[in-house]
N, C-alpha and C positions, 0 to 999 in steps of 0.2 A: 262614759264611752257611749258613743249613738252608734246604731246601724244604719251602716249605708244600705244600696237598691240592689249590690251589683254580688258575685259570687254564690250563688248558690248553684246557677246552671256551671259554672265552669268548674267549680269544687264537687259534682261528681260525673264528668264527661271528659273522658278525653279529646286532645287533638297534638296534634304536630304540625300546627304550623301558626307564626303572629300574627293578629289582626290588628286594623286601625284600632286602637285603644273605645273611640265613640260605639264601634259598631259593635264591640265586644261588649257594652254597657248595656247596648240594646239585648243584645242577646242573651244576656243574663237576667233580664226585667222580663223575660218570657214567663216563667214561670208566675212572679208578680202580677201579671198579665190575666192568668187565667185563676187566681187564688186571692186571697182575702192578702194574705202577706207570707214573704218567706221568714225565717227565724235560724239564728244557730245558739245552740246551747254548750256551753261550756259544763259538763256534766258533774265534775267533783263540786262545783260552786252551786251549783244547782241558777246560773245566771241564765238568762236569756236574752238574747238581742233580736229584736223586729225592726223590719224593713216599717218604711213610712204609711205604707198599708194601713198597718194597725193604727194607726194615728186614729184611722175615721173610725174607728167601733170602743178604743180605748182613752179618746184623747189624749193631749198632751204627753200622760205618762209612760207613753208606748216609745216615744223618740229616744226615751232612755234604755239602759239596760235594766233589768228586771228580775228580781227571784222569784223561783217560782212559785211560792208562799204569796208573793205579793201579786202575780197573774192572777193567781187563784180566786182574790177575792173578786172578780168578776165572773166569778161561776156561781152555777147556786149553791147558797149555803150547807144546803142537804148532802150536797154532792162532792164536796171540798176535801173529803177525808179520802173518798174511794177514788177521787181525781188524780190525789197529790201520791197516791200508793203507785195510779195505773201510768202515772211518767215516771216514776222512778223506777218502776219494775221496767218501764221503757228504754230507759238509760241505759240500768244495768244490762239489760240484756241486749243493748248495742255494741254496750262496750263491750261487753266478755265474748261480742263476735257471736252471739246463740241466733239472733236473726238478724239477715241481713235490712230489712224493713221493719219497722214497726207501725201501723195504723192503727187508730180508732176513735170513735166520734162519740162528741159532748155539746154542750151547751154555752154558750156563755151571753153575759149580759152587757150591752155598750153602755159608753157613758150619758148615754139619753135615754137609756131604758128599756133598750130594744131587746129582745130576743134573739138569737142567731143560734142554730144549727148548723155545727162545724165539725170538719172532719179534717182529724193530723196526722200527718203522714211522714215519719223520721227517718233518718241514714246515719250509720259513722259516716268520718273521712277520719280515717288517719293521716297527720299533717306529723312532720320534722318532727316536731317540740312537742304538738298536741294530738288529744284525740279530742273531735270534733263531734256535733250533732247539729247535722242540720235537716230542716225541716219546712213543711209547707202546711199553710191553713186555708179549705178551701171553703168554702160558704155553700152547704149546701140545702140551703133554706129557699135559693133558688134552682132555676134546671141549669141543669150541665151547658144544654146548646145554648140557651140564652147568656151562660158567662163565652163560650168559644164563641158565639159569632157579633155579639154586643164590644167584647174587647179585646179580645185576641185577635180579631181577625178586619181589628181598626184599621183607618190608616195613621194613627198615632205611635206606630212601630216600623221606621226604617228595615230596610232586608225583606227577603221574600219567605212569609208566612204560608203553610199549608196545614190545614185538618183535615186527614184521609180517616172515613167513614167503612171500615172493613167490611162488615154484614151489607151494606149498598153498595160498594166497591165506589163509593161517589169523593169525591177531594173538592174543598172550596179553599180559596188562597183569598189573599191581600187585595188592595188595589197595584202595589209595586209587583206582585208576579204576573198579575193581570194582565199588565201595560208590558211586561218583558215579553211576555206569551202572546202577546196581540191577540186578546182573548175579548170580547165583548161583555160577558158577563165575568162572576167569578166561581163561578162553577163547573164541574168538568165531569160527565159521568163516563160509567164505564173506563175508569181510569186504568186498570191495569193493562187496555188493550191500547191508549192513545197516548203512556209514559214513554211506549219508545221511541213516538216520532218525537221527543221532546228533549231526549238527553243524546248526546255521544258517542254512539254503539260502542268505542273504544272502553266508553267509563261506565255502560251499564253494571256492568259487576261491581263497581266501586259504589253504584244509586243501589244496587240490590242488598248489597251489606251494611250500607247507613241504615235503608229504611227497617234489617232485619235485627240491628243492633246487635249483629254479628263480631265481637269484638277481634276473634280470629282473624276474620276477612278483612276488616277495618284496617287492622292491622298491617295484613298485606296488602290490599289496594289503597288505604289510605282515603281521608274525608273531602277529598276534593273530588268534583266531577264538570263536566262542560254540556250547559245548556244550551239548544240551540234556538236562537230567538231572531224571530221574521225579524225582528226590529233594527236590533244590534248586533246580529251575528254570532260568531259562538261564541260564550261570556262564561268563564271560570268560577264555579261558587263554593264555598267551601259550608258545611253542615258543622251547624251549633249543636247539633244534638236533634236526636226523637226520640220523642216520650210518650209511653203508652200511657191510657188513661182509658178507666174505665167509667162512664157515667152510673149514675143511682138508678135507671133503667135498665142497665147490661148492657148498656152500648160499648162499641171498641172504639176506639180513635187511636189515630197516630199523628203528632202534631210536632210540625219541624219548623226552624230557623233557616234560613239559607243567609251567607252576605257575598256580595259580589269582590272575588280577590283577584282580578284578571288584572288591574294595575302592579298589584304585589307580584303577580308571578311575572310578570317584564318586570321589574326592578329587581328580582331575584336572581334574573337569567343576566341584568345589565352587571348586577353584582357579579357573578359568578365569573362573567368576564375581568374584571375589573384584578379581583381577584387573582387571576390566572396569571395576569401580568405587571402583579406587584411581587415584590422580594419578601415583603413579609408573608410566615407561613401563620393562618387563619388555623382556629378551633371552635369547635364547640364543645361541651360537656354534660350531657342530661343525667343530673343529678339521681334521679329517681329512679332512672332507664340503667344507671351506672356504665355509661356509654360515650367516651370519648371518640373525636374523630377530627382527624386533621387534614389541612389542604394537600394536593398532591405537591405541592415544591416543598415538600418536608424534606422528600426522600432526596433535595438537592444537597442539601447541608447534612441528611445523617442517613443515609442510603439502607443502612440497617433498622430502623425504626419501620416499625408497622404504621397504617394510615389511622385503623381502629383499634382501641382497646377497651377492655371491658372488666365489669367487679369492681374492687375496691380503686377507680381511677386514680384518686388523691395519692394514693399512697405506694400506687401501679407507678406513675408519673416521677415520685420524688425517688425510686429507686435510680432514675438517669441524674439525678442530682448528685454534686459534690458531697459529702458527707456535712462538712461545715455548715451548708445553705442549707440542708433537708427540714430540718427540724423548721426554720423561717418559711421556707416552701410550703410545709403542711399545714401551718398552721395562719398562713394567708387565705388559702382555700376553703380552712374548718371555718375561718368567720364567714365567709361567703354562704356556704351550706347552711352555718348557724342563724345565716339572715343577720349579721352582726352589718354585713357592710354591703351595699351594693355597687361597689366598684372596686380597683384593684391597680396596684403598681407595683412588680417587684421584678428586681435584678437578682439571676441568679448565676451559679458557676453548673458547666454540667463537662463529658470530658467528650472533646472529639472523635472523629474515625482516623486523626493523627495524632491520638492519646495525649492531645495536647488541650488545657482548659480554654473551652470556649464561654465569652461572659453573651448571656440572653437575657431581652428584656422583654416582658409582658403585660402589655392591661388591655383592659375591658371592664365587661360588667357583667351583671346577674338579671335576667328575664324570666320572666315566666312564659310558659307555653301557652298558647290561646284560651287555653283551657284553667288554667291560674294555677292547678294541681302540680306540672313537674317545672322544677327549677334547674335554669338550664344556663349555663356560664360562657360566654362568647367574649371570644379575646383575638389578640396578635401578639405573636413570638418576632423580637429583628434582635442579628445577631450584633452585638457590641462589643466584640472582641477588640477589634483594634482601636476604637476610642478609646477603651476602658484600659488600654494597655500606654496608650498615650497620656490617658489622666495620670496613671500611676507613676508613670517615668516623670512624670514632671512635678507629682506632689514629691518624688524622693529627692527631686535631683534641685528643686530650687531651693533654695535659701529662706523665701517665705511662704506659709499657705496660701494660694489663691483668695480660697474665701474669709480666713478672719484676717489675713493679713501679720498672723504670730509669724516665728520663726518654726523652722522644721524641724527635722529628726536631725539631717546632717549638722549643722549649725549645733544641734543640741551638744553632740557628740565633740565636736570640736572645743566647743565652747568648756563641758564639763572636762576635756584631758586638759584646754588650758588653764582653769582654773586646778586641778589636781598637781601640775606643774607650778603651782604660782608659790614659795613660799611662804608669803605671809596669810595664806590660807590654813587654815588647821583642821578644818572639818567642810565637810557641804551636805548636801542633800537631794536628793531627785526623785520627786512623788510623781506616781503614776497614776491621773485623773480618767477614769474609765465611762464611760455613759451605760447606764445597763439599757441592754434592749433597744440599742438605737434603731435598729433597723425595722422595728414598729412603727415607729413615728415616723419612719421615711411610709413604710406600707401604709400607714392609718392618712398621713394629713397630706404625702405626697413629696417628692423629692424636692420641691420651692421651699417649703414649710420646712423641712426637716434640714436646711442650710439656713434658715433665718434661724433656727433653734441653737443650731452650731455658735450661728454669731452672736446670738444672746447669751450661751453659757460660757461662751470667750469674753465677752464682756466680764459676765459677773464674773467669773475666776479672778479677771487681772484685778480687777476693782479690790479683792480683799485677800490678794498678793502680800505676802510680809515684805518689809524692809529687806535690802539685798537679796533680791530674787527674779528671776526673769521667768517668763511661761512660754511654751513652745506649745505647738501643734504637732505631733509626731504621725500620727492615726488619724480615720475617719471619725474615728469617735473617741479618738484616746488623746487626751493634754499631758503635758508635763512641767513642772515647774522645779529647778534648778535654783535654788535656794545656798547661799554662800555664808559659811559661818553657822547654819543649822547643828542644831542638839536635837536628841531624842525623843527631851521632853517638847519640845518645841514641836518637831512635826508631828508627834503624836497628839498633840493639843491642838493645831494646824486643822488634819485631818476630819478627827472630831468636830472639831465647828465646822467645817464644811458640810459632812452629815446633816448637822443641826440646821446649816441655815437652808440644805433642799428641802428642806420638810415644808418650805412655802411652795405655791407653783408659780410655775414660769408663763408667762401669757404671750402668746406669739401668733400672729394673726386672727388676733380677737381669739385666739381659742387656748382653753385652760391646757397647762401641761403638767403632771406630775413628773419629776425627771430623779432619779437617785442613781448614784456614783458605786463604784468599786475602786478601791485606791489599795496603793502600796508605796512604799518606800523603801531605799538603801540608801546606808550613808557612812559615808567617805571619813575614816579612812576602816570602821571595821565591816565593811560588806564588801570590800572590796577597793584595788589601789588603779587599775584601770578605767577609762570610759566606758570601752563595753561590758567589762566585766560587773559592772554597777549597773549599766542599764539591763542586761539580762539576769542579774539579780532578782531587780525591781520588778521586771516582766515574769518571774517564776512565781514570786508570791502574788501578784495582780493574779497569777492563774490559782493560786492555792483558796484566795478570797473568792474570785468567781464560783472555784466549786463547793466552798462550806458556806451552805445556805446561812450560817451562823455570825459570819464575818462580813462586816463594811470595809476594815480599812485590817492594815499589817504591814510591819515593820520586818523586811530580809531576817534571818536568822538561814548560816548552815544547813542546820534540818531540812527546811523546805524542800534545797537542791538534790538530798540524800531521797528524799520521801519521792521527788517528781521522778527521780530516776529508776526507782522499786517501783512507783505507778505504772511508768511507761514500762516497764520489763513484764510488770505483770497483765497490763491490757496484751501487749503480743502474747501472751502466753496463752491468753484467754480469747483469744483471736484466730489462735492458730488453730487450738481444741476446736471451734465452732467451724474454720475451714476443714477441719479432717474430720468432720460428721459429729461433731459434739462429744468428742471425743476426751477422757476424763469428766464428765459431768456424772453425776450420781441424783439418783432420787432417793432421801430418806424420808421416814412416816416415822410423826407423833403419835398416839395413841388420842383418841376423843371416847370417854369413860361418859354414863348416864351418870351424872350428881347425885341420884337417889341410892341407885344399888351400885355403882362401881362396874358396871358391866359394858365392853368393850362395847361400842356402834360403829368408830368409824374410827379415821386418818386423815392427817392432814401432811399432804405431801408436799417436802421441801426440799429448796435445791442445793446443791453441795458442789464442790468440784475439786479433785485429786491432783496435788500436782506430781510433775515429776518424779517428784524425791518419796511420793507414797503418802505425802501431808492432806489432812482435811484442812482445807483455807476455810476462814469464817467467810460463813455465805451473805454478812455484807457487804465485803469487797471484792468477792463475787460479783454479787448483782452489780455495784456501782461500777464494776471493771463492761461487765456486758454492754450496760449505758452508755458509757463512754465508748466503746466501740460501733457504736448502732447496731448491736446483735441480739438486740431485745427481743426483736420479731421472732427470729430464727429460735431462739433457745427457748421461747415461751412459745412455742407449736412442739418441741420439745418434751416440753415439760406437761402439756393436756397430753399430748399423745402419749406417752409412758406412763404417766400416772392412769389414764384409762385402761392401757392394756394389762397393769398388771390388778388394776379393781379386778378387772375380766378372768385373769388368772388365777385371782384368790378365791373368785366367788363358784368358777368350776368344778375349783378343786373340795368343793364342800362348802366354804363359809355362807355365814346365813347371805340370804338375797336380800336385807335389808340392809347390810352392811354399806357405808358412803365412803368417798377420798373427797376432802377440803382439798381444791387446785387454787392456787392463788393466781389472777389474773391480772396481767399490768396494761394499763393506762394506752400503750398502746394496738397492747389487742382487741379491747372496749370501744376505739377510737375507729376499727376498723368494720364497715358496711355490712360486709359479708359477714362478721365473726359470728356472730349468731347460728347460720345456718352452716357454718364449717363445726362447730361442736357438733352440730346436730346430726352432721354427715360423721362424723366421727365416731359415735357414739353406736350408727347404725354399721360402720365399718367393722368392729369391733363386737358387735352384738350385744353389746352393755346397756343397761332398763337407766332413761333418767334420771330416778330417783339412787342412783346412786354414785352419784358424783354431786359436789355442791360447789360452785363456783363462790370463792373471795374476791372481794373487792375494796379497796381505800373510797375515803373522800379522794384525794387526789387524783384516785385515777378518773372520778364523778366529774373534776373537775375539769377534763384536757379538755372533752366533749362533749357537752351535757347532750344534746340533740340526740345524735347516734347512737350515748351509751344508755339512753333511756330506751330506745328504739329497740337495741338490741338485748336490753332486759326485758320488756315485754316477750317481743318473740322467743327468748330460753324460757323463761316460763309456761311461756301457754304451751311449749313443748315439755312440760311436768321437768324442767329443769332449775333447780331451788338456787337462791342465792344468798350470800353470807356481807354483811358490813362488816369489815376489819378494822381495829386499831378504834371502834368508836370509843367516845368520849373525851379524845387528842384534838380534834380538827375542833373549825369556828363554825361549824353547819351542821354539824350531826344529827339534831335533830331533825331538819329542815328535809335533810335525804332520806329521813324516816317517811316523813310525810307525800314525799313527792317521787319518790323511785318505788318499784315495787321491790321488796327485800324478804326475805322468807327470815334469816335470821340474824341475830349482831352478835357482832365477838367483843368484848369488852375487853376492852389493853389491861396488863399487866399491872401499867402502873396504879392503878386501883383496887389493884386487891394486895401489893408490895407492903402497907402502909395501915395497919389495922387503927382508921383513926374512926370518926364522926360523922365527917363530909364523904370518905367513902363508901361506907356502908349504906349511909342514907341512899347516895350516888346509886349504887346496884341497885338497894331494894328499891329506886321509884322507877328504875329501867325496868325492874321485871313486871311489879306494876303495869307500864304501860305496853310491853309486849303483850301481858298476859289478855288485855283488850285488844290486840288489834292482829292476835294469831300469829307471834310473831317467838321463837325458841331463842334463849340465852345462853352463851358458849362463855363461858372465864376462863382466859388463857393465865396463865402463873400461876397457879397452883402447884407451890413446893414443895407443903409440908402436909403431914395429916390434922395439924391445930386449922391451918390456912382452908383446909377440905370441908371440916365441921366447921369452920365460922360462916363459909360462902355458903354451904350446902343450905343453911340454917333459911337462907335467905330468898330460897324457891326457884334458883335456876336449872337448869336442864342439864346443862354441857358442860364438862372439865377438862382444861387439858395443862399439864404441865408437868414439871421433872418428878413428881412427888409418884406419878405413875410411869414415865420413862419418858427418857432425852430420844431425842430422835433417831430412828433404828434404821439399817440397810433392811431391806425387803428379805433376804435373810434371817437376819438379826427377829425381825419381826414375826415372822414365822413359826420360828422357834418360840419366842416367849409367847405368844398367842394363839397361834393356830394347832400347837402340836396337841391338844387332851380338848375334851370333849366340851371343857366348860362355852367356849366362846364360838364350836360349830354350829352347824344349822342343828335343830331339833331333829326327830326320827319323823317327825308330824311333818316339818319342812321340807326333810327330802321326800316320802313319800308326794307330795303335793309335786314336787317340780317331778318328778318322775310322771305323775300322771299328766302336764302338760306339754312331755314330751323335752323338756331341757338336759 
């Protein structure tokens, strides 16, 4: 990987507003300009990438990236030890946020021999995914003015350059501001008296807040201001940034960029027009700002919608979504944020202000702001209601698909009661060919691609069709094949190979495709003696295999119908509890015992929910009923919030202040922007000490988002908020989220300690092993028996939790067995102490 010239000035400078891509190039090479080279540092690798700078003092091997064991060896050897401590101590303390700079100067040797006196100067950025360091190397083996006025102040830099000399009040520029300023020389003294015949009296406050790197003011006035120039009139220039700098004399300087955007703001205003008088309604979204905002003919088509919104957008945005599309909706955007895609196409359903489904279509793409730091997503919304109600009427209504050319639903339907009518018929069959995830492939490669795809797996299907069989098109993405004279074992063998033979991929405009099926069947005459009766069969168990992540293919059976109909009874039920304020929901607490002495620390709070009839339903059809409702959000704000309130209750009433609740967090709370700092408002809401709440987490839930949920672990921690890995040692990464997520501690599954074998054992003992290096506490859940207590304990972990010390208790229930005798209160030592701090 080589370093380019460009980013270092726009990775830590804001702006709000595009620049020609060239000029933004220049603007970034400013710093290059006035230093040996810029650098960034990927901190846990200990890598470094240099700008082409370094070329001339390191040769060749600078073009690369570079560890910094291997920089190193261009320093003096004497000094290699105390170097390679004073960046790392650098690092560290960028990273953990303790300074916002770090400087300081050394030596190094080029690859000719030379000597050089240099002085580094580093920054975080926190980026999406990463934390950054980046950094500048300035040569200070020469003077200061001699690098500002030999190259900074070339005319080998496009845009108008100034260095304002504060202690002389003197500014010298470019030969470009020179020539704008109809100036004869390029010097200007007594500057702060002759800046304002210079700029805009309108925008002096905007000149006042650049030059003061007022970020507030900036803010408000914004980095554009209007020069006025004998030459050219008044000319728009928008500010790259000023940077103080102090010379090895004590001199001040202030040294700015200008580039000229007065074509950009007419094209903005021709846009603006343009805009006005199209049907489609425009967006923007600044990912970082968390700040959407749409054109004014939004409010033509949805009168009730706001213009701006703000906080978690993504997920603000897919609340106007159908329930069906939400989940595709969110997770088109996450790749966008993720930087996975930089563009975008999708159809969604949302419901009108005549409660009736309106279809919208949107794309665009992803830019960065002049500044390269915030990511900002600019699209168009047209509504596609009545195409899309046309497509449909005429996929149901004709005879054959439009685009593979099969037969449809109707025809299916006719087709299978005439052959159920036909006598010499004795059996048939009709498999339900499903695409998993189509509608990625339409987002990923584009709606052209994602119907050549259609037409390719219509191909292969009919291609390895059995004898007496015809195949239909029913769905977008669903085939069916009507199979006459079919056995059980037949389409179960069918199927099967089907399976088998996607495991190759499909290549469809030169680009790879992996594609995998969900299928079903029913068949004729024991699933059923009707046509529809058969095909919504087929359609119950197509949905049984969608939802057990377990299942490719299934054959109708009774049951299924019996089970869909308990599911749907009990998602309303479980529906209606979260409409009437979560109502029936219960929090119970396991107990969390120290493994050495058996003495309570904490809980881990679980959800439950009562039905009607007074029953505890298992809470995992529970949770999978919530899922299926989209009432994840709602019941998991829930669930943090009562389990902190009654931490707060238990710990008032006496329990020690060390005491924690394990909250288990789902996938889409992690996934959410804001989440981090709504804990942290929570906790202050409450009046509850960080350390005693611990947040759980899956791989899985690592998985929706990695960007975000990394993000939002950093910031709960540095707010002394601890986090838990759940279920480790299940998933294909566990390790890997040891290494890359910060995690305070792991809960080790069950099924590891169920099993007193060989591979287990070892298993624990190298985990805690490697906790016990890297600061990290061991929790073993299952723990049932007191043999199971002494074998785990043997093995050096921290945490137990399971039946062997209590099944999970109502807050009640818990009380009672724990809190009521002395053993498990605070100390006389403990209360005395909070009493003197006033709690």
């Amino acid at each position: 990987m080589v370093a380019d010239d460009s980013g270092f000035v726009s990775a830590l400078y804001d702006s709000t507003i595009s620049l020609d891509p060239q000029l933004l190039a220049q603007a970034d090479s400013l710093l290059e300009n006035v230093a040996m080279c810029t650098f960034v540092v990927f901190p846990k690798e200990k890598r470094l990438f240099f700008s082409k700078g370094m070329t001339e003092y390191l040769g060749p091997v600078a073009a690369e990236d570079m560890l910094l064991d291997n920089f190193l060896e261009f320093t003096d050897p004497d000094e290699q030890r105390n170097l390679k401590v004073r960046y790392e101590e650098g690092f560290y303390d960028l990273a953990a946020d303790n300074h916002k700079v770090v400087s300081f100067e050394h030596n190094i040797i080029s690859h000719t021999g030379h000597l050089y006196h240099v002085r580094v100067t580093m920054q975080a950025v926190k980026k999406e995914n990463h934390l950054l360091i980046f950094g500048m190397m300035e040569d200070y083996t020469s003077s200061f003015g001699e690098i500002v006025y030999e190259k900074l102040l070339s005319d080998s830099i496009d845009g108008y350059v100034f260095c304002y000399e504060s202690e002389t009040d003197h500014v010298r520029f470019n030969s470009s501001l020179a020539n704008l300023l109809d100036f004869p020389t390029h010097e200007l003294h007594h500057a702060t008296k002759e800046i304002g015949n210079l700029v805009n009296p309108e925008d002096y406050s905007a000149f006042v807040s650049i030059m003061q790197n007022d970020k507030e003011k900036k803010d408000r006035f914004g980095l554009d201001f209007r020069i006025l120039s004998p030459v050219q009139g008044e000319v728009w220039v928008h500010s790259c940034g000023v940077f103080d700098f102090t010379s090895p004399d004590q001199k001040h300087y202030k040294i700015g960029i200008l580039v000229d955007v007065t074509d950009k703001k007419k094209t903005n205003s021709l846009q603006r027009l343009i805009i006005d008088g199209s049907e489609a309604i425009t967006f923007t979204a600044d990912m970082k700002r968390g700040i959407i905002e749409f054109s004014p003919n939004l409010k033509d088509a949805f009168p009730d919608m706001d213009l701006t919104y703000s906080g978690d957008i993504i997920h603000r945005m897919a609340e106007e979504v159908i329930e069906d599309d939400r989940k595709r909706f969110i997770e088109t955007f996450t790749y966008l944020v993720d930087e996975e895609r930089d563009t975008f196409s999708i159809e969604f359903r949302v419901w009108g202000n005549d409660d009736q489904i309106r279809w919208l279509a949107s794309r665009g793409k992803t830019v960065y702001d002049s500044s390269k730091q915030a990511l900002v997503i600019i699209g168009t919304i047209f509504d596609l209601t009545s195409m899309n109600e046309m497509r449909e009427n005429v996929e149901k209504n004709s005879s054959r698909n439009s685009l593979t050319g099969l037969l449809a639903r109707d025809r299916l339907i006719s087709d299978l009661d005439e052959m159920i009518h036909n006598r010499d018929v004795l059996s048939a069959a009709i498999v339900l060919i499903d695409i998993k995830d189509f509608h990625v492939f339409n987002d990923r490669y584009g709606r052209e691609s994602g119907d050549r795809l259609l037409v390719t797996i219509a191909k292969k299907l009919r291609e390895s069709s059995p004898k007496d069989s015809e195949l239909y098109h029913i769905n977008v993405d669903t085939f069916c094949l009507l199979w006459k004279n079919a056995t059980r074992v037949q389409v179960e063998n069918h199927m099967k190979a089907i399976k088998e033979e996607m495991n190759e991929p499909l290549v469809v405009d030169r680009s790879t495709m992996y594609v995998s099926f969900s299928m079903s069947a029913a068949i004729f005459p024991s699933c059923g003696n009707v046509a529809e009766e058969l095909l919504v069969n087929a359609e119950i168990t197509l949905h049984k295999v969608k939802q057990d992540p377990r299942l490719t293919y299934s054959i109708y059976t009774p049951q299924f119908k019996v089970e869909l109909k308990e599911r749907l009874d009990f998602e309303f039920q479980i529906s209606k509890s979260v409409r009437e304020g979560n109502q029936n929901f219960l929090l119970y607490f396991q107990p969390l015992v120290d493994a050495r002495s058996e003495r309570l620390v904490g809980c881990e709070a679980l959800l439950r929910w009562r039905s009607p009839q007074g029953n505890l339903i298992s809470p995992e059809k529970v949770i999978a009923a919530v899922y299926a409702t989209g009432q994840m959000n709602v019941v998991g704000d829930w669930i943090l919030r009562t389990a902190i309130k009654q931490c707060k209750t238990w710990i008032d009433s006496g329990v020690s202040d060390d005491f924690y609740v394990h909250i288990n967090v789902t996938a889409e709370d992690m996934a959410r922007i804001d989440f981090a700092d709504y804990v942290i408002q929570l906790l202050s809401e409450y009046g509850l000490q960080p350390k005693n709440i611990l947040l759980e987490i899956t791989e899985t839930t690592l998985m929706k988002n990695l960007a975000i949920c990394r993000q939002n672990m950093i910031k709960l921690r540095s707010n002394g908020i601890r986090i838990a890995l759940d279920d480790f040692g299940t998933g294909y990464s566990s390790f890997n989220y040891l290494r890359e997520f910060p995690v305070d501690e792991i809960k080790i599954d069950r099924a590891f300690v169920d099993q007193d074998d060989r591979f287990n054992t070892s298993f624990i003992s190298a985990i805690v092993l490697l906790t016990r290096t890297i600061g990290m506490t061991v929790c073993v859940e299952g723990i049932e028996t007191a043999q199971k207590a002494s074998r785990i304990r043997a093995l050096g972990v921290d945490i137990f939790q399971g039946f062997y010390f209590a099944k999970p208790l109502s807050p009640e229930d818990f009380e009672k067995k724990y809190f009521s005798g002395a053993k498990f209160r605070a100390s006389k030592e403990e209360v005395q102490e909070r009493t003197r701090r006033g709690e």
